[in-house]
N, C-alpha and C positions, 0 to 999 in steps of 0.2 A: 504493500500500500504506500504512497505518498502523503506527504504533509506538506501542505503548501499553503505559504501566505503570500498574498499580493496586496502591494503597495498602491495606491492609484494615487494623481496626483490630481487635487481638484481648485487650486490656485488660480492666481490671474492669468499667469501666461501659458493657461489650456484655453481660455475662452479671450484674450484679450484681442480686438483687430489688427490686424496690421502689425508690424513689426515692431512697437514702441510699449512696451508691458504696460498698464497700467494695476490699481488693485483691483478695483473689480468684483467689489462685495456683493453676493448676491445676485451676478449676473449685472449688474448695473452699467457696464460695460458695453455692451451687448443692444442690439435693437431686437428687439423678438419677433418684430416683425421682416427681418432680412432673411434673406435665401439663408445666409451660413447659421440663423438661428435655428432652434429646437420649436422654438416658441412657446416657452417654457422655464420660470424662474430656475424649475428643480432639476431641467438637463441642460440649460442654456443656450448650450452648444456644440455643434458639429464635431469635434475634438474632444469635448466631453462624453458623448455617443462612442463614438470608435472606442475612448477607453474604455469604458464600460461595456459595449458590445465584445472586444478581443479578450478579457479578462473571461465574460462568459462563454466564448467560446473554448478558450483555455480550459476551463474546469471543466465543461461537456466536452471535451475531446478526453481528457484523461478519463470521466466517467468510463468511457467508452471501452479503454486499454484491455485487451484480451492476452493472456499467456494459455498456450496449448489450448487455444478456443475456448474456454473460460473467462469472463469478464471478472477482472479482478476485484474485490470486493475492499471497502474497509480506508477507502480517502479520506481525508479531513482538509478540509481548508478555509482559511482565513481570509478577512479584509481589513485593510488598514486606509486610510484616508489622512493626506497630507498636505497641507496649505500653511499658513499662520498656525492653526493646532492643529495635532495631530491625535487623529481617534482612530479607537479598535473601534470596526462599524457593525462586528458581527461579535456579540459580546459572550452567547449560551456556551458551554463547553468550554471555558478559558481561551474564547476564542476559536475554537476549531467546528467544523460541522460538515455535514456531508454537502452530498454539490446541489441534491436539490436544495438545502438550507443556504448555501450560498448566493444559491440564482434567484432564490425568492426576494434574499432582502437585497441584492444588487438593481434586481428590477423594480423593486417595490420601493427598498428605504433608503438608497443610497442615491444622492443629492448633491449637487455641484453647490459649495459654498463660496468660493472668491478668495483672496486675502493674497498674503507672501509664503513665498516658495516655501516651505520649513522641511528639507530632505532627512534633515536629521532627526526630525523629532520623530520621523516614521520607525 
């Protein structure tokens, strides 16, 4: 089985336009009404989407991993979210959970907030 935790970063310069960072709190940044938006405070934006889209492909792909035609049983994996603060997003299990637990609250409760880059405090 695997353990895996994924980082995403939901900061300004995932949703900022153009090349000139700003912060970016809450989408504020952002026109919701533009082609590159979400149209949506809680996805904002296009770059926001792909990470959250690749991450859950990431865990549904390993879902999937088969040895000797056996799908292997027994994943666990994490979210963490990084901007200004840094939260565990997926808190049941000390953090860990299986990948439907994953993709529910990636789809459901996981939310672009804005701020500064914080790599570290992930």
């Amino acid at each position: 089985p695997i353990d895996l935790c994924i980082a995403i970063d939901t900061s300004a310069s995932v949703c900022t336009p153009d090349s000139s960072p700003t912060l970016c709190d809450l989408c504020s940044c952002v026109d919701l009404d533009a082609p590159t938006s979400s149209g949506s405070k809680d996805t904002c934006c296009e770059n926001f989407l792909y990470e959250r889209d690749y991450a859950g492909k990431l865990v549904t792909a390993i879902g999937e991993v088969a040895v000797d035609g056996n799908i292997v049983q027994g994943h666990e994996f994490s979210l963490v979210q990084f901007a200004t603060d840094s939260t565990k997003v997926q808190p049941d299990h000390a953090g860990c959970g299986s990948a439907g637990s994953f993709l529910n609250i990636l789809e459901n409760h996981f939310v672009y907030t804005g701020g500064y880059t914080n790599t570290g405090g992930a």
